[in-house]
N, CA, C and O atoms as a GROMACS GRO file, in nm:
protein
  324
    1UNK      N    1   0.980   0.085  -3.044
    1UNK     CA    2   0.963  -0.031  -2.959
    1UNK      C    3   1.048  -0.146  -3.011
    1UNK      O    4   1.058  -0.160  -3.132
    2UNK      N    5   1.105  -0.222  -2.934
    2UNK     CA    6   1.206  -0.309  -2.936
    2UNK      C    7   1.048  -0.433  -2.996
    2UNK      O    8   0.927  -0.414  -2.978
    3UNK      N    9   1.117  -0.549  -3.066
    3UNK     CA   10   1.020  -0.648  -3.067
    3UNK      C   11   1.007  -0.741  -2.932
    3UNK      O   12   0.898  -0.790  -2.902
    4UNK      N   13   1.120  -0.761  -2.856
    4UNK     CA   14   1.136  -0.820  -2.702
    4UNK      C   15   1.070  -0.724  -2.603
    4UNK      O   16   0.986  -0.757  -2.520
    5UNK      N   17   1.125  -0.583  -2.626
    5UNK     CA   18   1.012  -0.532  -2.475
    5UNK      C   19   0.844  -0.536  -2.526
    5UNK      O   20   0.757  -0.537  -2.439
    6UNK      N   21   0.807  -0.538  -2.664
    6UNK     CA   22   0.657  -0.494  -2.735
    6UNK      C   23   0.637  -0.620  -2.725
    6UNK      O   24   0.523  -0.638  -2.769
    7UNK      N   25   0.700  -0.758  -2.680
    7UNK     CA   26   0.670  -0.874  -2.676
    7UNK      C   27   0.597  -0.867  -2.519
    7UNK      O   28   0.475  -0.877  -2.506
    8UNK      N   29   0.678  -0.852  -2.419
    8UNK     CA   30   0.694  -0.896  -2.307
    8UNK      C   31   0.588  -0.779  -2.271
    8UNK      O   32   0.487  -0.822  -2.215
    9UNK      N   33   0.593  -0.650  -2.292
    9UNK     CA   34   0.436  -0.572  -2.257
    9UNK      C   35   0.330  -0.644  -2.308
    9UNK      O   36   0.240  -0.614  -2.229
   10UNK      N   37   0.291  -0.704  -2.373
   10UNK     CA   38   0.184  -0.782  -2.428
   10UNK      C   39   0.172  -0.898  -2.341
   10UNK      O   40   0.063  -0.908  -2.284
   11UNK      N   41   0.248  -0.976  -2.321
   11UNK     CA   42   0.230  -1.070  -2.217
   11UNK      C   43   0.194  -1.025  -2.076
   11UNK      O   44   0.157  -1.104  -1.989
   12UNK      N   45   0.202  -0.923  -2.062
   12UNK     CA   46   0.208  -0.878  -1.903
   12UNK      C   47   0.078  -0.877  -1.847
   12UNK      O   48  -0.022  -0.828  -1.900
   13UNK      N   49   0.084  -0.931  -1.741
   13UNK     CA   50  -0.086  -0.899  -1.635
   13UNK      C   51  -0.057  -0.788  -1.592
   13UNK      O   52   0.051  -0.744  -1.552
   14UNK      N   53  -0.182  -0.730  -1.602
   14UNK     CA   54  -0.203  -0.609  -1.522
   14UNK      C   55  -0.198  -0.621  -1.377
   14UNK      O   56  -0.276  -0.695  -1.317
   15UNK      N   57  -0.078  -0.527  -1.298
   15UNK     CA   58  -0.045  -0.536  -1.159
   15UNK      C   59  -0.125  -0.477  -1.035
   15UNK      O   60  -0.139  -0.507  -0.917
   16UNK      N   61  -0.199  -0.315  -1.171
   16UNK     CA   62  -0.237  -0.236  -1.056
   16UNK      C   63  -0.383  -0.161  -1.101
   16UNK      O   64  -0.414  -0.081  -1.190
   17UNK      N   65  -0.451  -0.226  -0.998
   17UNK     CA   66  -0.592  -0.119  -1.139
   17UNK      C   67  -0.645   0.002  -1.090
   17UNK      O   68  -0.661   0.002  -0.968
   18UNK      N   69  -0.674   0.099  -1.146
   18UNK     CA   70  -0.704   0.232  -1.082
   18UNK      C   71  -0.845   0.232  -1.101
   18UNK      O   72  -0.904   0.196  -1.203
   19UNK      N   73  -0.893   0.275  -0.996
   19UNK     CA   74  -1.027   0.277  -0.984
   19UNK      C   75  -1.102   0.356  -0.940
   19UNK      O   76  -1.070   0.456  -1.005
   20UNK      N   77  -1.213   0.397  -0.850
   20UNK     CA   78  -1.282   0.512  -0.821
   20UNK      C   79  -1.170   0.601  -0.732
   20UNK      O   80  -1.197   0.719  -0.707
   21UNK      N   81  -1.106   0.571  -0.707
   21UNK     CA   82  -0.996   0.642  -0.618
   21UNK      C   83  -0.887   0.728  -0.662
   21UNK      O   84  -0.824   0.799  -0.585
   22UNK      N   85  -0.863   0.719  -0.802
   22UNK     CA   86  -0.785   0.736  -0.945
   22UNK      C   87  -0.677   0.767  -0.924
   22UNK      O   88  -0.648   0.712  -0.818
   23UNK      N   89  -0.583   0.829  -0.962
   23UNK     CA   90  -0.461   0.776  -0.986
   23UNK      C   91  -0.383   0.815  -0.876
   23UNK      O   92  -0.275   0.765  -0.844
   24UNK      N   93  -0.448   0.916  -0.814
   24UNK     CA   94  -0.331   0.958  -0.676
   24UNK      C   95  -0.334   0.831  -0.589
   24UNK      O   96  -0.238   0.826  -0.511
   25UNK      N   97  -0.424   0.719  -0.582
   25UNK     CA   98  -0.436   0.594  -0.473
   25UNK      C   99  -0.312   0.496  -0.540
   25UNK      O  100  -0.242   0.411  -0.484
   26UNK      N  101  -0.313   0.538  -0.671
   26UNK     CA  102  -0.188   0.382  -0.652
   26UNK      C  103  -0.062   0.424  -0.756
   26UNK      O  104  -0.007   0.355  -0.842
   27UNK      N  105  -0.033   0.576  -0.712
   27UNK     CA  106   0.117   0.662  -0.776
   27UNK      C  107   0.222   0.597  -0.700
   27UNK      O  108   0.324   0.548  -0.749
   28UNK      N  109   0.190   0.600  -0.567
   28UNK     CA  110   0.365   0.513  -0.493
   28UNK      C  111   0.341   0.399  -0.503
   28UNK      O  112   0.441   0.340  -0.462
   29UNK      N  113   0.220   0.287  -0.554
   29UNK     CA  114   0.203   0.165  -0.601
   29UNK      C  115   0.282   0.185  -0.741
   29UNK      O  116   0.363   0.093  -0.753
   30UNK      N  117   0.284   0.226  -0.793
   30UNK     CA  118   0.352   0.209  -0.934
   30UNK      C  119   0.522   0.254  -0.894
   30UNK      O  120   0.615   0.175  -0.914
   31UNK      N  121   0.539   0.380  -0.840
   31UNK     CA  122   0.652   0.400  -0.810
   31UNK      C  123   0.755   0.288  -0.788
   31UNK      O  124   0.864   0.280  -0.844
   32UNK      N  125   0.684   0.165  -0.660
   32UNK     CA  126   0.715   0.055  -0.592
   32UNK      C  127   0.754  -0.045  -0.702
   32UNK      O  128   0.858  -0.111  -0.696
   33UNK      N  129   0.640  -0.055  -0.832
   33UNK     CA  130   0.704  -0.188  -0.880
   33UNK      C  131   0.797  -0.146  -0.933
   33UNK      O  132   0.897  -0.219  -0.936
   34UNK      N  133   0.802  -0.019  -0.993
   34UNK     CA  134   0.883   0.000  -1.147
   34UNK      C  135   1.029   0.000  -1.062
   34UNK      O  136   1.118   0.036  -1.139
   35UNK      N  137   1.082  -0.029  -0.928
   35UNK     CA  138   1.136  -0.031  -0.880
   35UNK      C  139   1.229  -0.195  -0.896
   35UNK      O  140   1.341  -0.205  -0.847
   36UNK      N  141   1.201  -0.245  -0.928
   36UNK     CA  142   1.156  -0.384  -0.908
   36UNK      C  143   1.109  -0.434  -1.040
   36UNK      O  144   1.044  -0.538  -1.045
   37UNK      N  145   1.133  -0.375  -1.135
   37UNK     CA  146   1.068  -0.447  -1.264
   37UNK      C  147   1.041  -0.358  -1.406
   37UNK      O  148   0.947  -0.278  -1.403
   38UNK      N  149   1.104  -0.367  -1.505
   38UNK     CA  150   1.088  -0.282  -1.620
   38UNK      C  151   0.973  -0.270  -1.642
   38UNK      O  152   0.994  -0.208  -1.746
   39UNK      N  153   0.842  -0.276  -1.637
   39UNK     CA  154   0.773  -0.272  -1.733
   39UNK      C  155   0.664  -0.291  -1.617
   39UNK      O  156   0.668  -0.394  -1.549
   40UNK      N  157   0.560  -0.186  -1.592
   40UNK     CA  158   0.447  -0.223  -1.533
   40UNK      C  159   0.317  -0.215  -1.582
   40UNK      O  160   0.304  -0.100  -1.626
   41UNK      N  161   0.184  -0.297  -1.603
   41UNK     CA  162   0.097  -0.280  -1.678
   41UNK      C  163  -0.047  -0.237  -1.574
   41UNK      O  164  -0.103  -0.315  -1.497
   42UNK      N  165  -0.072  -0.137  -1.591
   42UNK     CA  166  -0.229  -0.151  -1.526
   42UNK      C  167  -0.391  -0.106  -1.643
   42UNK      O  168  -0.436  -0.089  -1.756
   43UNK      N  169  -0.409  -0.107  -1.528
   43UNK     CA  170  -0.583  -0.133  -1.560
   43UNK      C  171  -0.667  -0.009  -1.543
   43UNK      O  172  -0.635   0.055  -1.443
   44UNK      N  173  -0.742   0.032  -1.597
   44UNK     CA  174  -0.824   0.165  -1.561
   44UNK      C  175  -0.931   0.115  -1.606
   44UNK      O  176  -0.964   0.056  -1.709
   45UNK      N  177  -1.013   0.167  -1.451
   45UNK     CA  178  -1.153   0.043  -1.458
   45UNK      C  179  -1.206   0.172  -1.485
   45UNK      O  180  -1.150   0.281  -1.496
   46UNK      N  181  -1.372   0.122  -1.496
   46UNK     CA  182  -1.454   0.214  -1.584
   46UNK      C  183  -1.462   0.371  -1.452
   46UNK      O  184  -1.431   0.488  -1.473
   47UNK      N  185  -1.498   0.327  -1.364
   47UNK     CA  186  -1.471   0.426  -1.293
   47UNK      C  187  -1.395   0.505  -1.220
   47UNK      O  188  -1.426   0.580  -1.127
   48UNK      N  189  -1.251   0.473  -1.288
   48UNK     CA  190  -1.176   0.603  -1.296
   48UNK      C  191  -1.188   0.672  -1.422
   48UNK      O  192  -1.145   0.787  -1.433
   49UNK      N  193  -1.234   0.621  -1.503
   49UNK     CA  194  -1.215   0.684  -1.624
   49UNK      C  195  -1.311   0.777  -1.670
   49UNK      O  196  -1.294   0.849  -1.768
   50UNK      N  197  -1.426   0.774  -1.587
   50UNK     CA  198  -1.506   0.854  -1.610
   50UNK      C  199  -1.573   0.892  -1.766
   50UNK      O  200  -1.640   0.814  -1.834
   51UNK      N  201  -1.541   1.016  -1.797
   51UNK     CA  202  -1.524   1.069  -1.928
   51UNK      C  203  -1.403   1.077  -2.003
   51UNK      O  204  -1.403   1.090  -2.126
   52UNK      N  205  -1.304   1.070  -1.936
   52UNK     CA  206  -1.150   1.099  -1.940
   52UNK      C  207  -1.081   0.958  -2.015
   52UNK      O  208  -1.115   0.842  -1.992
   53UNK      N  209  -0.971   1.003  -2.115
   53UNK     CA  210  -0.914   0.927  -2.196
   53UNK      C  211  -0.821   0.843  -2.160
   53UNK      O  212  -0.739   0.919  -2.109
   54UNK      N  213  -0.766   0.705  -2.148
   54UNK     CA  214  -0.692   0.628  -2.084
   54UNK      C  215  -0.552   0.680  -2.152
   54UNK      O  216  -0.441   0.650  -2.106
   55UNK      N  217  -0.564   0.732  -2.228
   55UNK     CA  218  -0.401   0.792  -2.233
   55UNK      C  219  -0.354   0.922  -2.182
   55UNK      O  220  -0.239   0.950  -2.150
   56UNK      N  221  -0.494   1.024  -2.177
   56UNK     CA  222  -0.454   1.082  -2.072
   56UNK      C  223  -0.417   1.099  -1.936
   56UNK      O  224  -0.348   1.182  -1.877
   57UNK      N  225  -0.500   0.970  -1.890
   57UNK     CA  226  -0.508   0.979  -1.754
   57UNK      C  227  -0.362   0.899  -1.705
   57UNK      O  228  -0.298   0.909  -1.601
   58UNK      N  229  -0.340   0.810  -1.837
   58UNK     CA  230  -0.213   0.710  -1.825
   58UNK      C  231  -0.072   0.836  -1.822
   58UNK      O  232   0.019   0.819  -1.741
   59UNK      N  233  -0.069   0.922  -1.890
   59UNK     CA  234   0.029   1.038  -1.902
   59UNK      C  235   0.028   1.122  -1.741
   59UNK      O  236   0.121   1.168  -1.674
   60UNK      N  237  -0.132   1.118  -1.717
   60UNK     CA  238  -0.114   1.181  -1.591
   60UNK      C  239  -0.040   1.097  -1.458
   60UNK      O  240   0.039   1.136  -1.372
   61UNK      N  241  -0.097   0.978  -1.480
   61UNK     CA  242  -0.007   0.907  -1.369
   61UNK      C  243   0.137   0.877  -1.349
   61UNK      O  244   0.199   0.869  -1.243
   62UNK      N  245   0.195   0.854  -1.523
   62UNK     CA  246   0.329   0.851  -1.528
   62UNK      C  247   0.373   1.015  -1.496
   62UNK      O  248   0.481   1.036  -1.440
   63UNK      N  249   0.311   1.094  -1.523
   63UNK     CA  250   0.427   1.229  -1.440
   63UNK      C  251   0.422   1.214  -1.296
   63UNK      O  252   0.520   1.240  -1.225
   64UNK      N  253   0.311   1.173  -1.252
   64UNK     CA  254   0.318   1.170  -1.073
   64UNK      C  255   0.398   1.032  -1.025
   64UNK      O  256   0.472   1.026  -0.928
   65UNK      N  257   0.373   0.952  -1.092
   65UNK     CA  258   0.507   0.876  -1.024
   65UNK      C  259   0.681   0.893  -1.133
   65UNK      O  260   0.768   0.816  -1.092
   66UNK      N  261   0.704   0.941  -1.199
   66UNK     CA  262   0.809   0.996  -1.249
   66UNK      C  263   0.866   0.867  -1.362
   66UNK      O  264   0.972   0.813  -1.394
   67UNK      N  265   0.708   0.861  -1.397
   67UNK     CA  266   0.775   0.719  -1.516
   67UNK      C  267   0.758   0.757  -1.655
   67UNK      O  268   0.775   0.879  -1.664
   68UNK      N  269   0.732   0.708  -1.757
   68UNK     CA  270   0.646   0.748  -1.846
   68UNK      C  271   0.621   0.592  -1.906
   68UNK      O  272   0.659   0.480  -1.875
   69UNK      N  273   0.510   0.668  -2.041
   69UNK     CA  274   0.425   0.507  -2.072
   69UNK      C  275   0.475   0.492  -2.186
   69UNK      O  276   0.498   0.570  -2.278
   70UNK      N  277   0.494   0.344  -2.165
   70UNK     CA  278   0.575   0.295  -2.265
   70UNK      C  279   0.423   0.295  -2.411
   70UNK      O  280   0.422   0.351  -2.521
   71UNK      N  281   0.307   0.198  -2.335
   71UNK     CA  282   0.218   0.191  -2.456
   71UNK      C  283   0.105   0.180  -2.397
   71UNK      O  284   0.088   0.103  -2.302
   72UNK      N  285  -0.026   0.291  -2.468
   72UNK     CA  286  -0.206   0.213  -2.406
   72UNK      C  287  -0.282   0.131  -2.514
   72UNK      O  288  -0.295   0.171  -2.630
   73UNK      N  289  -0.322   0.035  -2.475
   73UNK     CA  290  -0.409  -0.001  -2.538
   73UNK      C  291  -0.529  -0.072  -2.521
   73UNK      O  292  -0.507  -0.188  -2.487
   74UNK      N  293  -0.674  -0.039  -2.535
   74UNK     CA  294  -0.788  -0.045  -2.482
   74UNK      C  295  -0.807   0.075  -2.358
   74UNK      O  296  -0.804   0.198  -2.364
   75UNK      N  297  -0.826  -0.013  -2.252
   75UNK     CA  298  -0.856  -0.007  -2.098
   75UNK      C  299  -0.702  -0.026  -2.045
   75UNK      O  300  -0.723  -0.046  -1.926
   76UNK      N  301  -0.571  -0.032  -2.061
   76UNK     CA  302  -0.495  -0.074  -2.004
   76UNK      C  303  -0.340   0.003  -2.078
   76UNK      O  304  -0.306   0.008  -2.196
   77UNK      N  305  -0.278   0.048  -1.971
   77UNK     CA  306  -0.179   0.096  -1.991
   77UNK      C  307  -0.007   0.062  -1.955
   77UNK      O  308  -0.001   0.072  -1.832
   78UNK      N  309   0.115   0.030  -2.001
   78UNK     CA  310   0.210   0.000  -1.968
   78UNK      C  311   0.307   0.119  -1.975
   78UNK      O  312   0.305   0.215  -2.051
   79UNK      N  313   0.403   0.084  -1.865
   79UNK     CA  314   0.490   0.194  -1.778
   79UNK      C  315   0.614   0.152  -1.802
   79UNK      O  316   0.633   0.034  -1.836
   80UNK      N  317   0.719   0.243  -1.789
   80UNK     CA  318   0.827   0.191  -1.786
   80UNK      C  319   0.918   0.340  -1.688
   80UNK      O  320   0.860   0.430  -1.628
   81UNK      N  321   1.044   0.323  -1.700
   81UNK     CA  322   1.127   0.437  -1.606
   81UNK      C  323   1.172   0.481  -1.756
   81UNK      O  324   1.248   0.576  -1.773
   0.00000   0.00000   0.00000
C-alpha cells in the first residue's frame, strides 16, 4: 500500500452498503463507481453478513463486479480496479 492511496482509503465514506439483499443488489453499483473513481468503500450491514466473514464476502463481491479489494477493516471494505 502506497501511504497516499492507505491515506485516502481511510478518509473515504462509505458509498454503498450491502444489506439484506447482499451482494448481487449492488455488483453493477460498484461496477458504476469504480468507473468514476479509484477507490470505492462500502459497508456490510449486519444483515448481509449473516455468519459470513466481511472479507469473504468482500472477495466475493470484488470477483462479481471484476474489481478486487484493496483493504477490510471492521464492517467495511475498500475496492479498487
Amino acid at each position: 500500500m502506497t501511504d497516499d492511496l492507505a491515506r485516502r482509503a481511510h478518509e473515504l465514506d462509505a458509498t454503498l452498503r450491502v444489506g439484506k439483499g447482499g451482494i448481487e443488489s449492488v455488483t453493477d453499483e460498484l461496477d458504476r463507481q469504480l468507473k468514476t473513481s479509484e477507490l470505492v468503500k462500502a459497508k456490510f450491514l449486519r444483515s448481509a453478513r449473516g455468519g459470513d466473514d466481511v472479507a469473504d464476502l468482500a472477495e466475493e463481491l470484488a470477483e462479481a463486479a471484476n474489481a478486487t479489494v484493496y483493504e477490510t477493516r471492521g464492517n467495511t471494505a475498500v475496492f479498487r480496479r
